[in-house]
N, C-alpha and C positions, 0 to 999 in steps of 0.2 A: 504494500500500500504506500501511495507517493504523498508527502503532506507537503504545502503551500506554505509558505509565511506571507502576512502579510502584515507590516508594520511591528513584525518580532515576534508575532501571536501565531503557533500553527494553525493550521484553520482544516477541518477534518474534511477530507473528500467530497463529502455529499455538498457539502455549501456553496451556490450557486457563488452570491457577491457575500463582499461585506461590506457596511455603510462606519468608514474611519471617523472617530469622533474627532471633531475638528478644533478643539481645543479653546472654549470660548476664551477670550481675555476678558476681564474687568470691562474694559472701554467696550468691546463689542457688546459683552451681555447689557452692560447700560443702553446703550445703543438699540437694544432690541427689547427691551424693557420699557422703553420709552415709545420708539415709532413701530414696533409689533402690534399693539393691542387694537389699533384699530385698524390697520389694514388685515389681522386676521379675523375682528369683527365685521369687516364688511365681505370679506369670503365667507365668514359661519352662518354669515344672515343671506346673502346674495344666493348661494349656489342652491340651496335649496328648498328656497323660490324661484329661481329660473329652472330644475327639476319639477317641480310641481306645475308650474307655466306650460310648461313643455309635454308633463302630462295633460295634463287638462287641454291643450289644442289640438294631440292628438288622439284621445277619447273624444273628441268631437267632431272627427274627421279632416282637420286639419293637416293643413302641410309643415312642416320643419324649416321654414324659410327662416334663415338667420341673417340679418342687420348686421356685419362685426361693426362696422362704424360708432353704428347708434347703440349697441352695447360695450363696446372701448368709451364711448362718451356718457352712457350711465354711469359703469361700472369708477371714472373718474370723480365722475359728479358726486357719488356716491363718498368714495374714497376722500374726495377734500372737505365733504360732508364730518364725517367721522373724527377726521384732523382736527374739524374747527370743535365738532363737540367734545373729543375725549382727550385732549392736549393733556388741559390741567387735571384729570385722573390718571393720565399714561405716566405724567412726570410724577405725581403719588406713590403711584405703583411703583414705579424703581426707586424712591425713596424708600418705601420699605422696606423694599427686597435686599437693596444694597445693606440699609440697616441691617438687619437681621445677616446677612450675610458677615459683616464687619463683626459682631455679635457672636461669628459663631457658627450661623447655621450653612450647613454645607449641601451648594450648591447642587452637587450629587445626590441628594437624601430626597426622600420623598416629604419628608415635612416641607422641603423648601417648595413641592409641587403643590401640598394642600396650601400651603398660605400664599401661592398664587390665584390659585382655586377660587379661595374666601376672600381675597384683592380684589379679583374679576368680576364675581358676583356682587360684590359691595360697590363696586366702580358702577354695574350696568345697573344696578338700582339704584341708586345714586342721580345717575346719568338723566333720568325720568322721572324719579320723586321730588326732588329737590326742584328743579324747573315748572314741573303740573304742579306743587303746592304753594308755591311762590306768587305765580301767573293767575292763576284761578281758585284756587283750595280746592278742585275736586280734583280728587287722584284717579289716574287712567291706568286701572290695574290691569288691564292687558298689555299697554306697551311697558309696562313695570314689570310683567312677567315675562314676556318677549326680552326684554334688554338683561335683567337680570338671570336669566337663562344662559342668553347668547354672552355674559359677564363670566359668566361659571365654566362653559367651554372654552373661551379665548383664553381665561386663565391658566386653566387646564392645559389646553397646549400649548401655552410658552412654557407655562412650568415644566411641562413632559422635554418639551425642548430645550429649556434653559440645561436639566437632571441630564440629557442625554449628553450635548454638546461642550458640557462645561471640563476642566481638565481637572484630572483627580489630584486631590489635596493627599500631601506630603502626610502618613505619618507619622507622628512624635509619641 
């Protein structure tokens, strides 16, 4: 049996690839702690309402005619949308994170995944509550539930991303 190295690590025969962690730095994971949360919120919330679109026109006999133009110019719209609303939660967010990281908690550990988790969710209800009770005082508990949902996933996968991508800390 012939074994492979790759990046020092034998890698056993049957393994098609391997995906090399790419060693986040400090400055990169800031970086992605910051302008991630809302372009992965407008992927979490986008792709699957353009699935369901896409269902829905062709359960009704419809054809698949795709606009790229006019969906590159939503999907923008959308995106500088998100910028403008979750700036000052995204910079939060990696206050935290960085906190706690300085603190101790390591980057690798799933704790650091759930308290992105509880970030995200707190950021996407946030994002909704605080604006509907300001403006009006009635609260619009479905875009609260919507945002705070779509909070809990984004957080979720940067944290899953932050855990994977980060470089493993030195024992002592």
């Amino acid at each position: 049996m012939h074994a492979e190295h790759h990046a020092g690590v034998p890698l056993k025969s049957e393994q098609v690839w391997v995906i090399p962690r790419v060693g986040l730095t400090r400055g990169k994971r800031i970086a992605l702690e910051v302008l991630g949360p809302p372009a992965l919120g407008v992927v979490v919330m986008l792709v699957p309402a353009m699935v369901w679109e896409a269902a829905q026109t062709m359960a009704r006999g419809g054809s698949m005619h795709v606009d790229v133009a006019r969906a590159a110019y939503g999907f923008a719209y959308w995106l500088f949308a998100a910028y403008v609303m979750m700036g000052i939660p995204s910079i939060l967010f990696a206050a935290v994170m960085e906190c706690a990281f300085a603190r101790g908690l390591n980057p690798q550990s799933w704790w650091a995944v759930g308290l992105a988790t509880g970030l995200g969710g707190g950021a996407g209800c946030g994002v909704t509550a605080i604006p509907s009770a300001l403006s009006s005082g009635i609260m619009e508990w479905s875009a609260i539930a919507a945002f705070t949902a779509t909070g809990i996933a984004v957080g979720f996968l940067l944290g899953a991303l932050i855990r994977w991508a980060s470089k493993p800390r030195a024992r002592k």
